[in-house]
C-alpha positions as CSV (number, residue, x, y, z in Angstrom):
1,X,-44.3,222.1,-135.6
2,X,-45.5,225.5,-135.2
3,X,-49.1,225.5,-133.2
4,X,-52.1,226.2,-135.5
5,X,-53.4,229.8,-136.1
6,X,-56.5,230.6,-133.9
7,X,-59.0,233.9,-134.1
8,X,-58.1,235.8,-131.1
9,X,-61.8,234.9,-129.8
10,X,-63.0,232.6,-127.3
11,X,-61.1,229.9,-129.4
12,X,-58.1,230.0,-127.5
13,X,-60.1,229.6,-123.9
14,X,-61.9,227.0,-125.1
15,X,-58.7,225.0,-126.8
16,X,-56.8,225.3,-123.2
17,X,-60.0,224.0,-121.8
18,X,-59.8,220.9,-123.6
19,X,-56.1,220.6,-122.9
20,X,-56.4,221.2,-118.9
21,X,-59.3,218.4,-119.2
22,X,-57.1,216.1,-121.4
23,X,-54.5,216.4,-118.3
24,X,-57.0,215.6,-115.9
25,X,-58.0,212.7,-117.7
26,X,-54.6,211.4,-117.9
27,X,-54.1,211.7,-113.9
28,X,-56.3,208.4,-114.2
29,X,-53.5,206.6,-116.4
30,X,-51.6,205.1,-113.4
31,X,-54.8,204.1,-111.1
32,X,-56.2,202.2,-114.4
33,X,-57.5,199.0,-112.9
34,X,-59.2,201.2,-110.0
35,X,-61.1,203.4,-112.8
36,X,-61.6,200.1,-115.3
37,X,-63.4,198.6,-111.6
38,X,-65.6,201.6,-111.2
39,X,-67.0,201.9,-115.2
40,X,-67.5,198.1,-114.6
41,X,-69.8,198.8,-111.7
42,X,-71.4,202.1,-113.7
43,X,-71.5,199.3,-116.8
44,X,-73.9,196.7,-114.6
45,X,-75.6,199.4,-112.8
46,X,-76.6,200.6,-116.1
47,X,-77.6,197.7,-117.2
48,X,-79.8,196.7,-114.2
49,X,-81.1,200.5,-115.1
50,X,-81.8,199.8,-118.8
51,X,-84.0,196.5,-118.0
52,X,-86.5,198.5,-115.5
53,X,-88.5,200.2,-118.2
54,X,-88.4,197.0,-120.2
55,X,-90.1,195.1,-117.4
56,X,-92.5,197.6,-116.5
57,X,-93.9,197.6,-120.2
58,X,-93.9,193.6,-119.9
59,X,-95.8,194.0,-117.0
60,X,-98.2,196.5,-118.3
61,X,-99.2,194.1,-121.3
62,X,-99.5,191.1,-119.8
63,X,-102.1,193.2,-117.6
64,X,-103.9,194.6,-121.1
65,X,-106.0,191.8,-121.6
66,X,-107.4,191.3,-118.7
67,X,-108.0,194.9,-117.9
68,X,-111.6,195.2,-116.7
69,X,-112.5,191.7,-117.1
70,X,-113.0,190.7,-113.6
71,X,-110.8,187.7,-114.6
72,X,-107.5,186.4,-112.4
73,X,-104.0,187.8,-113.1
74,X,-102.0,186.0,-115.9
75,X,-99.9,183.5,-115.8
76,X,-96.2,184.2,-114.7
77,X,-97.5,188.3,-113.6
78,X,-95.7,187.1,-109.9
79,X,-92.9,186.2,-111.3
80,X,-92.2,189.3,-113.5
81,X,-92.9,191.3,-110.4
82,X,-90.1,189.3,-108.3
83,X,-87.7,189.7,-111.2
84,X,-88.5,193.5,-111.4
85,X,-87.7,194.1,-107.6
86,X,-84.6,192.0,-107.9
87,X,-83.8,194.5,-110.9
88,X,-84.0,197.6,-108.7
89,X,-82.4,195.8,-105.7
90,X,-79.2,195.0,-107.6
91,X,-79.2,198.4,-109.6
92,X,-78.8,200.4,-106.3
93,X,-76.0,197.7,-105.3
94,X,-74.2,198.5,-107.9
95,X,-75.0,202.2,-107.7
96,X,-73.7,202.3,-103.9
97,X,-70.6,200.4,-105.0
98,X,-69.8,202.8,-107.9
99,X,-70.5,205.6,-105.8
100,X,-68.1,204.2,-102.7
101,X,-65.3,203.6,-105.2
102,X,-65.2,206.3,-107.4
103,X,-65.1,208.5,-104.2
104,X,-62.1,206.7,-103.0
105,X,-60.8,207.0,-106.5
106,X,-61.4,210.4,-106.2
107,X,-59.6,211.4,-103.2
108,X,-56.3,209.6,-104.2
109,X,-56.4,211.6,-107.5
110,X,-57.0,214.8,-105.1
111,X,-54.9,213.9,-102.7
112,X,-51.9,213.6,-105.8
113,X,-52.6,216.8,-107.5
114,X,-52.8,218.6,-104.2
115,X,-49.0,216.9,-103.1
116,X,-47.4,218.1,-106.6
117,X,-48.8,221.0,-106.2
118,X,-47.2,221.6,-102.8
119,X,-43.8,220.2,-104.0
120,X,-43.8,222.2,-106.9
121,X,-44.2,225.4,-105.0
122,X,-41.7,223.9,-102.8
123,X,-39.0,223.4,-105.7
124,X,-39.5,226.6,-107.4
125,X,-37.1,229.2,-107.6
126,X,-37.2,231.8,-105.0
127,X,-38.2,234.0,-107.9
128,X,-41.5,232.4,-108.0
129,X,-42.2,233.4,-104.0
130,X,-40.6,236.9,-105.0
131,X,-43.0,237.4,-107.8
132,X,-46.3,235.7,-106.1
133,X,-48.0,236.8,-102.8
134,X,-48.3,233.8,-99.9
135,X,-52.0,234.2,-100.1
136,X,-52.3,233.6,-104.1
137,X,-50.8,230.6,-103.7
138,X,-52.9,229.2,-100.5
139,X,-56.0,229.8,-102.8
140,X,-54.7,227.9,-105.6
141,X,-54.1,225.1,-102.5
142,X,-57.7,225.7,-101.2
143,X,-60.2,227.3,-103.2
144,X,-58.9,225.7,-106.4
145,X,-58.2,222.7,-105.3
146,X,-61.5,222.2,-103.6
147,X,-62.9,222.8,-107.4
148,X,-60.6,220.3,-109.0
149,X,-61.5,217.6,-106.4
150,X,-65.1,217.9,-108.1
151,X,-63.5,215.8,-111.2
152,X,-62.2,213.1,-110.0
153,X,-65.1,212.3,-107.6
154,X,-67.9,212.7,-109.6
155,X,-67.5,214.7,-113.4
156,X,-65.4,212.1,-115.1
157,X,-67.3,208.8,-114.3
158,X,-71.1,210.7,-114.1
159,X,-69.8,212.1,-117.7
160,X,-69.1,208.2,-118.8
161,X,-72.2,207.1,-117.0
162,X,-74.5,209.2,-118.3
163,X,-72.7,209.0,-122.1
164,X,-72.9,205.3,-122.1
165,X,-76.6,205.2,-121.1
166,X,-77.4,207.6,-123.6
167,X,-76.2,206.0,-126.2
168,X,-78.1,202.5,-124.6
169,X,-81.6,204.1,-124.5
170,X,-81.1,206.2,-127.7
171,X,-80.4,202.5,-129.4
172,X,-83.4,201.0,-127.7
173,X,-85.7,204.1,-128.1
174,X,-84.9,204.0,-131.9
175,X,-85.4,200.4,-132.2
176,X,-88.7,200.7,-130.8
177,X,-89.3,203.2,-133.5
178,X,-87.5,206.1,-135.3
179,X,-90.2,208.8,-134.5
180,X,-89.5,207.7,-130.9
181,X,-85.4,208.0,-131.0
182,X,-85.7,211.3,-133.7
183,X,-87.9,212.9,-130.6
184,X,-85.5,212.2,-127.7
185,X,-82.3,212.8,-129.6
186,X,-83.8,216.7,-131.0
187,X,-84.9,217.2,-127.5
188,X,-82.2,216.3,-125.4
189,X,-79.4,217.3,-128.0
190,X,-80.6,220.9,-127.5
191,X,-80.6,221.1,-123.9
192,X,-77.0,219.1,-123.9
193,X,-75.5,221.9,-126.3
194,X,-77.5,224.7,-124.0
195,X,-75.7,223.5,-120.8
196,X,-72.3,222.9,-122.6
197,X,-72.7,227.1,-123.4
198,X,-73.5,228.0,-120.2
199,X,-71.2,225.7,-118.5
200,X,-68.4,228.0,-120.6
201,X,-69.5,230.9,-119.4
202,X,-70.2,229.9,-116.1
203,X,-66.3,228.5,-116.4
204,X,-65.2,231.9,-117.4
205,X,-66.9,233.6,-114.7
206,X,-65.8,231.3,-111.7
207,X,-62.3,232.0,-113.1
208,X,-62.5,235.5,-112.3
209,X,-64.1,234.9,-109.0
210,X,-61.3,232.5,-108.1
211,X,-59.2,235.6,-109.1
212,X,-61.0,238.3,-106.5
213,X,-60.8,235.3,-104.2
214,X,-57.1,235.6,-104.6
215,X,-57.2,239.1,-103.2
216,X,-59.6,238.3,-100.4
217,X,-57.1,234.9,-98.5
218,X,-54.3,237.7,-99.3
219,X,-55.7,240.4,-97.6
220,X,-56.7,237.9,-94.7
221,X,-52.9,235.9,-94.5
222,X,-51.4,239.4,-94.2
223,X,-53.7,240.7,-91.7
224,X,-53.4,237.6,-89.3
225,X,-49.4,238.0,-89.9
226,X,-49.3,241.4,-89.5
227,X,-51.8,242.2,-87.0
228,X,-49.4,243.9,-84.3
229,X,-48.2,246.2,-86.7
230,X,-52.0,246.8,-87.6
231,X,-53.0,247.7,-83.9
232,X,-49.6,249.4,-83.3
233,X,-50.1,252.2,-86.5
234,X,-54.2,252.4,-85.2
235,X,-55.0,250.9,-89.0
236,X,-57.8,248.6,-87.6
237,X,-60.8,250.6,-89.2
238,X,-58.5,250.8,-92.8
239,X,-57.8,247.3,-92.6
240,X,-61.5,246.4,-92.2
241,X,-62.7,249.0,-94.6
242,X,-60.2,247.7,-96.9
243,X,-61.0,244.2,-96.8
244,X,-63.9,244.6,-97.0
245,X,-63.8,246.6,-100.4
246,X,-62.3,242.7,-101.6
247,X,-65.3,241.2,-99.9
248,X,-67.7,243.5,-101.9
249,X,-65.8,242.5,-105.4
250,X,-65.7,239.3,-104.6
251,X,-69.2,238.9,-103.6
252,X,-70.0,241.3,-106.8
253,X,-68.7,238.5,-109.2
254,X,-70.3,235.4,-107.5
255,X,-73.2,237.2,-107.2
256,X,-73.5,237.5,-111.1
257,X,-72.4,234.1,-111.4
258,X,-75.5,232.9,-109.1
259,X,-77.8,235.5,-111.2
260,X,-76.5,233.4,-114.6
261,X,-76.8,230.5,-112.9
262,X,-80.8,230.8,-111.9
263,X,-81.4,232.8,-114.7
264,X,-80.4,230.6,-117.8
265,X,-80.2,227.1,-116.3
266,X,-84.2,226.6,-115.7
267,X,-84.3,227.6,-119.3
268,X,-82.2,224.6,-120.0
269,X,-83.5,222.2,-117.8
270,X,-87.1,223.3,-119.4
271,X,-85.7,221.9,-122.9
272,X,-85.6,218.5,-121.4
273,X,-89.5,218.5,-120.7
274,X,-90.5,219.0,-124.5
275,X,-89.7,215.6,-125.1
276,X,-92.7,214.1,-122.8
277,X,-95.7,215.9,-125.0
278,X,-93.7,214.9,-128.0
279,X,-93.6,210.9,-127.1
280,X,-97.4,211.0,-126.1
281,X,-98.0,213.0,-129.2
282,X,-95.9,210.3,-131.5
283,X,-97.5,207.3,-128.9
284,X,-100.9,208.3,-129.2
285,X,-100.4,208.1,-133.4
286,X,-99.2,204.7,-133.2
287,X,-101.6,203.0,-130.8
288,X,-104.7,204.9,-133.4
289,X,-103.2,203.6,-136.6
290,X,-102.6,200.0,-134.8
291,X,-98.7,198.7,-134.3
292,X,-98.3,200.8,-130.9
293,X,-99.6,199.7,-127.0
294,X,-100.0,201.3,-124.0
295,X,-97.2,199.2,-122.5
296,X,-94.6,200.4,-125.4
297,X,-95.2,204.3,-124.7
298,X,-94.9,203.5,-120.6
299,X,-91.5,201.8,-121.5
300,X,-90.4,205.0,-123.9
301,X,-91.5,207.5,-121.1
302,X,-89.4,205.5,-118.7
303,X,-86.3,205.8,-120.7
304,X,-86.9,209.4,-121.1
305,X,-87.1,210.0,-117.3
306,X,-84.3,207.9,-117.3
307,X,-82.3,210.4,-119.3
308,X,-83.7,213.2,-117.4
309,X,-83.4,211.7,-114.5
310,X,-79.1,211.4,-115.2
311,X,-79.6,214.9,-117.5
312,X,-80.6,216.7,-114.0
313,X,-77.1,215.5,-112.7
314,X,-75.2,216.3,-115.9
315,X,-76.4,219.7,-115.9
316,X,-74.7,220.2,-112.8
317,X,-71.6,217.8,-113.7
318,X,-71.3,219.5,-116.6
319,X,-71.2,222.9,-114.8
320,X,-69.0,221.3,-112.0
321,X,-66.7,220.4,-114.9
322,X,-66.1,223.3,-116.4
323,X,-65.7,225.1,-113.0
324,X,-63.0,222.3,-112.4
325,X,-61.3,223.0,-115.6
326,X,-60.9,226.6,-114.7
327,X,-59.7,225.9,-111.5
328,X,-57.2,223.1,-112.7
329,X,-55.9,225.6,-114.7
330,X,-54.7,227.9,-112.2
331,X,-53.2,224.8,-110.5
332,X,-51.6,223.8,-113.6
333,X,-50.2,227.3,-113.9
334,X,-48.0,226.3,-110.9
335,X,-47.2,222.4,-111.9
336,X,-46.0,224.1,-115.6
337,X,-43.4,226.5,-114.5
338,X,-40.1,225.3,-115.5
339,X,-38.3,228.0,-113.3
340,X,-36.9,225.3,-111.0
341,X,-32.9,224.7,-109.8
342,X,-31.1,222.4,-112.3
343,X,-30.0,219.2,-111.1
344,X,-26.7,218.1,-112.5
345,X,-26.8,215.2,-115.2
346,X,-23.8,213.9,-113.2
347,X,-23.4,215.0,-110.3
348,X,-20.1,215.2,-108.2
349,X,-19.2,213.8,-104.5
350,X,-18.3,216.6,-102.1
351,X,-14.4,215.2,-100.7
352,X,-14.7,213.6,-97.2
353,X,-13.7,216.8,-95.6
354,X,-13.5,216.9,-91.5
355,X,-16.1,220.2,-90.7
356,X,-14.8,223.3,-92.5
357,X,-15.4,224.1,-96.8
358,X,-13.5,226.0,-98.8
359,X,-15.6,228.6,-100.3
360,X,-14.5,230.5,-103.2
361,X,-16.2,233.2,-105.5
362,X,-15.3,233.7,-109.0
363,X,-16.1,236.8,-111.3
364,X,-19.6,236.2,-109.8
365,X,-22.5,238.6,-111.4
366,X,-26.2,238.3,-110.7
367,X,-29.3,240.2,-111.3
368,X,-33.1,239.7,-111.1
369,X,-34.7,239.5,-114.5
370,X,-33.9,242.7,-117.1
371,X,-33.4,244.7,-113.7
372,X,-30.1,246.4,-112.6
373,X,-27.3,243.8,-111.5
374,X,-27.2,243.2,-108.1
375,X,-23.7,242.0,-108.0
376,X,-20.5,242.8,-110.5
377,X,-17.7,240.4,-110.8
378,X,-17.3,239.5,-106.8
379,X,-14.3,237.5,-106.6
380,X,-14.0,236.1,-103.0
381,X,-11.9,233.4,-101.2
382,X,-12.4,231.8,-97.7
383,X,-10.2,229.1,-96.6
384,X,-11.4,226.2,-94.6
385,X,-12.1,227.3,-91.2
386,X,-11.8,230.9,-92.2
387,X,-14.0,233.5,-91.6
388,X,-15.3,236.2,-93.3
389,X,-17.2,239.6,-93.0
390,X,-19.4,241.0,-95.5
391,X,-20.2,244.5,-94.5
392,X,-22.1,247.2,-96.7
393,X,-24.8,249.4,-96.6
394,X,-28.7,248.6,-97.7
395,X,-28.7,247.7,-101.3
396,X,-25.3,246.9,-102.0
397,X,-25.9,243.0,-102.6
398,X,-24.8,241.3,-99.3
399,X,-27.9,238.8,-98.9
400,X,-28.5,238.5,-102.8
401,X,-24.4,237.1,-103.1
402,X,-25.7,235.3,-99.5
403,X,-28.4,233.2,-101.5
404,X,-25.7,232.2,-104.1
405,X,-24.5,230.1,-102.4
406,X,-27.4,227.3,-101.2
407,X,-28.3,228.0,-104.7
408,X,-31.7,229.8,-103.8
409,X,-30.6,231.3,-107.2
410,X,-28.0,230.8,-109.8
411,X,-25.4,233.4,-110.9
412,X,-25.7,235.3,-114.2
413,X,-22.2,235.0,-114.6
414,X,-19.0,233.6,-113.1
415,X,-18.2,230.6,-110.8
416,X,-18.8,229.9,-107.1
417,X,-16.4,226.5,-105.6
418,X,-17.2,224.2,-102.5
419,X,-14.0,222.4,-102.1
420,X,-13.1,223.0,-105.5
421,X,-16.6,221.9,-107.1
422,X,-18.7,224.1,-108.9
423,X,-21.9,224.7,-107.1
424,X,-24.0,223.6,-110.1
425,X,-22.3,220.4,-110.1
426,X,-23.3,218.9,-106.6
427,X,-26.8,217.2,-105.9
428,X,-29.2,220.1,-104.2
429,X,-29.7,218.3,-101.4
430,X,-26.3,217.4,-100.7
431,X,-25.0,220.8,-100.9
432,X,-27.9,222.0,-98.7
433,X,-26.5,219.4,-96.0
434,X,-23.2,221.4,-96.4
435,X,-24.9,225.0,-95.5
436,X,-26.0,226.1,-92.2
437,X,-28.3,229.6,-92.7
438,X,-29.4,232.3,-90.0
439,X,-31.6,234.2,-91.3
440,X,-32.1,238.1,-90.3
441,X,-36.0,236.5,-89.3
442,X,-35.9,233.9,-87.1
443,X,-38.4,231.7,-88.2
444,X,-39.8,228.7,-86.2
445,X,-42.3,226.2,-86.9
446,X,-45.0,225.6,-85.2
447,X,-43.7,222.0,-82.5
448,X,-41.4,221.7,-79.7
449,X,-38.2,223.4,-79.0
450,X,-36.4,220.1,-79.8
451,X,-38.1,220.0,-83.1
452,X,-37.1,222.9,-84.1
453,X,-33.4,222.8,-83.6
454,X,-33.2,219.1,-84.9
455,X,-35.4,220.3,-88.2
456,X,-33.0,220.0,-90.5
457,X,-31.7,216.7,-88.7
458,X,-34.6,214.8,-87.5
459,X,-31.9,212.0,-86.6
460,X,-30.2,213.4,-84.5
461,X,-30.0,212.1,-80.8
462,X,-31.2,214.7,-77.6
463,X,-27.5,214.6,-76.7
464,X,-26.7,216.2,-79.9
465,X,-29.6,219.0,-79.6
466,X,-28.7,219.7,-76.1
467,X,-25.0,220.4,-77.5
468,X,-26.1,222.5,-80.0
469,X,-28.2,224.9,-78.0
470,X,-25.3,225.1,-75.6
471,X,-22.6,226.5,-78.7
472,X,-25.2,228.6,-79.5
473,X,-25.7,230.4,-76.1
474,X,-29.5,228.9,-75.7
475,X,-29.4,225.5,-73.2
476,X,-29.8,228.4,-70.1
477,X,-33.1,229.5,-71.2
478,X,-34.1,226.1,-72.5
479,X,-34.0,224.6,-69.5
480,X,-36.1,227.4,-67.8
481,X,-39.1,227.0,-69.9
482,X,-42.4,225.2,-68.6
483,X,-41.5,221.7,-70.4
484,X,-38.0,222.5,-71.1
485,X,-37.0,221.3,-74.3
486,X,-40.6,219.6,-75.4
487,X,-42.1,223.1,-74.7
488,X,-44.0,224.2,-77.4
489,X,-43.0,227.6,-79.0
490,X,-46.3,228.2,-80.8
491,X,-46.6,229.7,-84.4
492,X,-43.4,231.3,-85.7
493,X,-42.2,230.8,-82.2
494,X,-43.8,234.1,-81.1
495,X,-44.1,232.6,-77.4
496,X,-40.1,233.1,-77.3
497,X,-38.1,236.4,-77.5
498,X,-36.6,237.5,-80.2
499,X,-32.7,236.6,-79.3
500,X,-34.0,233.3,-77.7
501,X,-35.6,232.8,-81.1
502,X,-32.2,233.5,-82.9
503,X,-30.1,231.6,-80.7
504,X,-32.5,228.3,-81.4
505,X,-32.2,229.4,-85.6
506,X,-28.4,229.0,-84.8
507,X,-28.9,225.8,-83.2
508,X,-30.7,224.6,-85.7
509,X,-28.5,225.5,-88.5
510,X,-25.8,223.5,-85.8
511,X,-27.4,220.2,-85.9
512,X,-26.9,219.6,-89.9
513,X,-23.1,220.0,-88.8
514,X,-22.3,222.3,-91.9
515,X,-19.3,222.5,-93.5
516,X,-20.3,226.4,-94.4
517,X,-22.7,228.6,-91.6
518,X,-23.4,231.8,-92.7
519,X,-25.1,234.4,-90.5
520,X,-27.5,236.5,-92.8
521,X,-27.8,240.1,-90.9
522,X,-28.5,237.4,-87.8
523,X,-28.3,240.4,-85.3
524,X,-29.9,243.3,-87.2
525,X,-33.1,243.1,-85.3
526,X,-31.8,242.8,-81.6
527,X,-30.5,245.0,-78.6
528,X,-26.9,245.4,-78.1
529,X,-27.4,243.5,-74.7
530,X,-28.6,240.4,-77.0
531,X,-26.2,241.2,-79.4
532,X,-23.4,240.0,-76.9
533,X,-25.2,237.6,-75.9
534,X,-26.2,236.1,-79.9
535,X,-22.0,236.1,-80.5
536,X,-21.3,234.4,-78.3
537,X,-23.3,231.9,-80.0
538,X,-22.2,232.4,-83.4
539,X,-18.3,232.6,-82.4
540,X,-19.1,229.2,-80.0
541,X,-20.7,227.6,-83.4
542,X,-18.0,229.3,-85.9
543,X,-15.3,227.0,-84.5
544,X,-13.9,224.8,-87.0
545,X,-16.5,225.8,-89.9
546,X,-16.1,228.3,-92.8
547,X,-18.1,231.3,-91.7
548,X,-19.4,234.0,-93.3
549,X,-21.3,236.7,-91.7
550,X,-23.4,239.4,-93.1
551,X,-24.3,242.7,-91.4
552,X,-24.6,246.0,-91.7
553,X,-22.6,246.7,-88.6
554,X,-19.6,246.7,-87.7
555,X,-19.7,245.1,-84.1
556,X,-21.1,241.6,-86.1
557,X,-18.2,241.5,-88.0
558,X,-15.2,243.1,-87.0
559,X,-14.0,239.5,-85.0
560,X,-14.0,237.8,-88.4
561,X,-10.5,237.2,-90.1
562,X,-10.9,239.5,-92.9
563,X,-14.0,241.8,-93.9
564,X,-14.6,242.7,-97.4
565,X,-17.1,246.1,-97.9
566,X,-19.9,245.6,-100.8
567,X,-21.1,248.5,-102.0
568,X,-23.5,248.5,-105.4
569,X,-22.6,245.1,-105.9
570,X,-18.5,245.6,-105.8
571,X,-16.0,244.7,-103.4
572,X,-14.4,247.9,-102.8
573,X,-12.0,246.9,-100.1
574,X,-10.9,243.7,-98.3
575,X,-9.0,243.2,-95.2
576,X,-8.6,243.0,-90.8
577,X,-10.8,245.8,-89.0
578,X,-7.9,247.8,-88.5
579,X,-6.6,247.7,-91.8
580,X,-10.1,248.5,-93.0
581,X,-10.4,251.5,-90.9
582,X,-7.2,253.4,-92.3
583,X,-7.6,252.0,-95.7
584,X,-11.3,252.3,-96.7
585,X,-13.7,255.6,-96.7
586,X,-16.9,253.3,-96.6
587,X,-15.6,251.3,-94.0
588,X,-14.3,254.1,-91.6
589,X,-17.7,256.5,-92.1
590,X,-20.0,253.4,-91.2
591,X,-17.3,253.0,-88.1
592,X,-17.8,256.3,-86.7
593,X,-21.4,256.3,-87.5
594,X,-21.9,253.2,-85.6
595,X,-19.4,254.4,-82.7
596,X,-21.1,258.0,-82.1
597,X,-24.3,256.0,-82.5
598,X,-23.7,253.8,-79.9
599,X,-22.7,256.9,-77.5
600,X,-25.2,259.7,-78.1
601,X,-28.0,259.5,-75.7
């Protein structure tokens, strides 16, 4: 069913305002008997609430008569003061008990939203990270998140408090007398509808705050990673200047927000006060033409300060709200896309093969969206055990057919075989557990050195980490750091050099025990001295495993079994080192390039 025609106005905002609320509402479905326990301690607390003013005009009456007499207090007075401090005792025990558990409520909601988010930015496509900077996403995990929290702790329940209580004193009010119920209900409706139009617009501003806010965690994530290269080009002063140019439109849009905010919101607020000259007004009418008593307007004027006193709150819960809902929004933004890797509806069993895959490549094609292919009908084939070269220059494809294969993307066309299974028909994980990756950057986390290599396996016993960092050329220099292998490499490992960083990333890849490694341009960024010294880490860890390596030079690849050269996405020739050199232009200029390279001063 098609969806219904809207004015391109502010209806559309305001209709995806009411679905992101609707989906935060739901987020309560599965913590029902939590939520049903807090409205029933808002429900007595309420209560307790509504039988204050009712008291305090009992107690006024029974007082009337006597007023001025000299005489003694009437009968029962003490006990109607008892029962009214008993009244106020129990409505702030309920109050703090409503207030303990919707918190704790609250945070187990937050605490949800904040985990899907993270796992759904986790099981994206690498599209998603290609398209959206690392600091957009930590606001939507901060900033945003921080906004949405405000729901589930506070909007929703001081929404259903202060509903339910409005409808309890409008009832009462009303059957203490129409005039009295017409008053509040003109009064307060207007200052209601007021705060629900700001809270829009206050909505629509914060969205575009969040959005500058964006720009701001961006600018600061890139600067923190980047800030050798900053100090090595002299670009401190352009950094700051620039930075600080997001600063000034961030702090532009909030300060407009906090201009709206003081601005409009006392007007509201002041709407609230018309009802009190309006109930003295209607109460001083009744007591001079007889049914009404000083007692029955004191009880009135407590239910309005009642409302106003929960109004105050709703103001802000209302404004809280709709900055919640603009925030969710951007959150759900992430949770929505569908641009995640397929699952198979029934998967297939890898065969119990002993260490080495067969890998084989089909007519493969890929591209990126309406861009230019990246790769044209690759057809490759390595045997178990094999190994294989992929050699090209920048741009001709060799890390995009790379990610193939770990299905960090899908190919737009054609077939690619572990063991004689399509790719798309193995479980993710499982195939992961199949394919050992070194990256071009070494990458490690932020923990120990035996961490890191066993990160992939964290079952793995310290026999087994010790065995990998010795096939990939790293227990030496392990065993000569401060704590040895419980020394901690610090953020991205930038305590370690960059081959001793390398050698750990091959360790690591090691430890899953893959049936497939494949080195992605693992030497690229190193010295020729720890160039030797990486192969003979990646030959060590080649042994009995299907290898592929990637590079764009011909010392990383020429001791594979064949080499095939990429170029614009084609294999233009396949075949031993020497063969390639007599048999393929490409090949042989990159050669000599490399060679006279290598020997010019």
């Amino acid at each position: 069913m098609p969806d219904p025609v809207i004015p391109p106005t502010e209806a559309r905002p305001q209709v995806e305002s009411l679905r992101t609320l609707g989906r935060l509402i739901r987020r309560f479905a599965p913590h029902k008997a939590a939520a049903l326990g807090v409205f029933g301690l808002l429900l007595f607390r309420s209560a307790f609430e509504m039988g204050f003013p009712l008291l305090v005009a009992a107690v006024l009456d029974a007082l009337a008569p006597v007023a001025g007499t000299g005489g003694s207090l009437p009968d029962g007075f003490a006990w109607l003061l008892v029962v009214l401090g008993v009244v106020m005792m129990l409505r702030n025990v309920f109050l703090y008990a409503a207030q303990v558990s919707a918190t704790k409520l609250g945070q187990t909601l937050e605490n949800e939203l904040r985990t899907d988010l993270f796992a759904r930015v986790l099981a994206l496509r690498f599209r998603y990270h290609d398209e959206n900077r690392s600091g957009k996403t930590i606001a939507r995990s901060l900033r945003d998140m921080e906004k949405a929290r405000h729901f589930f702790r506070e909007v929703w329940f001081g929404y259903l408090e202060v509903g339910l209580l409005l409808a309890v004193v409008l009832t009462v009010v009303f059957l203490t007398h129409w005039t009295y119920g017409l008053a509040v209900l003109v009064t307060f409706g207007a200052g209601m509808t007021a705060c629900i139009f700001a809270g829009r617009r206050i909505a629509s501003m914060d969205r575009g705050v969040s959005d500058t806010y964006d720009d701001v965690t961006t600018a600061l994530q890139e600067n923190v990673a980047g800030a050798r290269v900053v100090r090595a080009f002299g670009r401190e002063t352009h950094e700051v200047r620039k930075f600080g140019g997001h600063m000034d439109r961030f702090s532009s849009k909030w300060a407009a927000l906090e201009r709206f905010w003081t601005g409009v919101m006392p007007g509201v607020n002041h709407l609230y006060h018309l009802c009190l000259p309006l109930i003295l007004l209607l109460g001083a009418h009744r007591i001079a033409t007889g049914p009404g008593s000083i007692g029955e307007i004191t009880a009135v004027l407590l239910y309005v300060r009642t409302i106003h006193h929960r109004i105050r709150p709703l103001t802000r819960l209302v404004i809280l709200g709709q900055q919640a809902t603009a925030s969710a929004s951007r959150v759900f933004e992430v949770l929505d896309r569908q641009d995640l890797i397929p699952e198979p509806a029934a998967p297939r069993a890898l065969p119990p093969v002993e260490g080495a895959g067969d890998v084989v490549l089909d007519d493969v094609h890929f591209g990126h969206g309406e861009s230019a292919p990246v790769l044209r009908g690759v057809s490759l084939h390595v045997p178990p055990g094999g190994s294989l070269g992929l050699l090209g220059p920048t741009g001709s494809g060799k890390s995009s057919l790379v990610q193939l294969l770990p299905r960090f993307y899908d190919p737009t066309g054609g077939v690619i075989r572990l063991d004689g299974i399509d790719l798309q028909d193995l479980r993710i994980e499982d195939l992961r557990a199949t394919v050992g990756l070194v990256f071009q950057e070494p990458f490690l986390f932020s923990g120990t050195v035996a961490e890191n290599i066993a990160y992939g396996n964290p079952t793995i016993s310290r026999e087994r980490v010790e065995e990998c960092a010795r096939l990939a050329a790293a227990h030496a220099f392990v065993q000569d750091l401060p704590e040895g292998y419980e020394t901690i490499v610090g953020e991205r490992g930038v305590s370690l050099s960059g081959g001793q960083r390398q050698r750990l990333t091959i360790a690591r890849a090691l430890a899953m025990d893959p049936r497939v490694l494949i080195f992605d341009d693992a030497t690229a960024s190193v010295d020729a001295v720890t160039e030797r010294v990486l192969f003979e880490g990646i030959r060590a860890a080649a042994r009995g495993r299907t290898t592929l390596v990637i590079s764009q030079r011909v010392t990383s690849v020429r001791w594979c079994d064949r080499i095939a050269v990429l170029d614009h996405g084609v294999i233009t020739s396949i075949g031993t080192h020497d063969e390639l050199v007599r048999t393929s232009p490409l090949y042989e200029e990159i050669f000599r390039h490399q060679q006279l390279t290598r020997v010019t001063p």
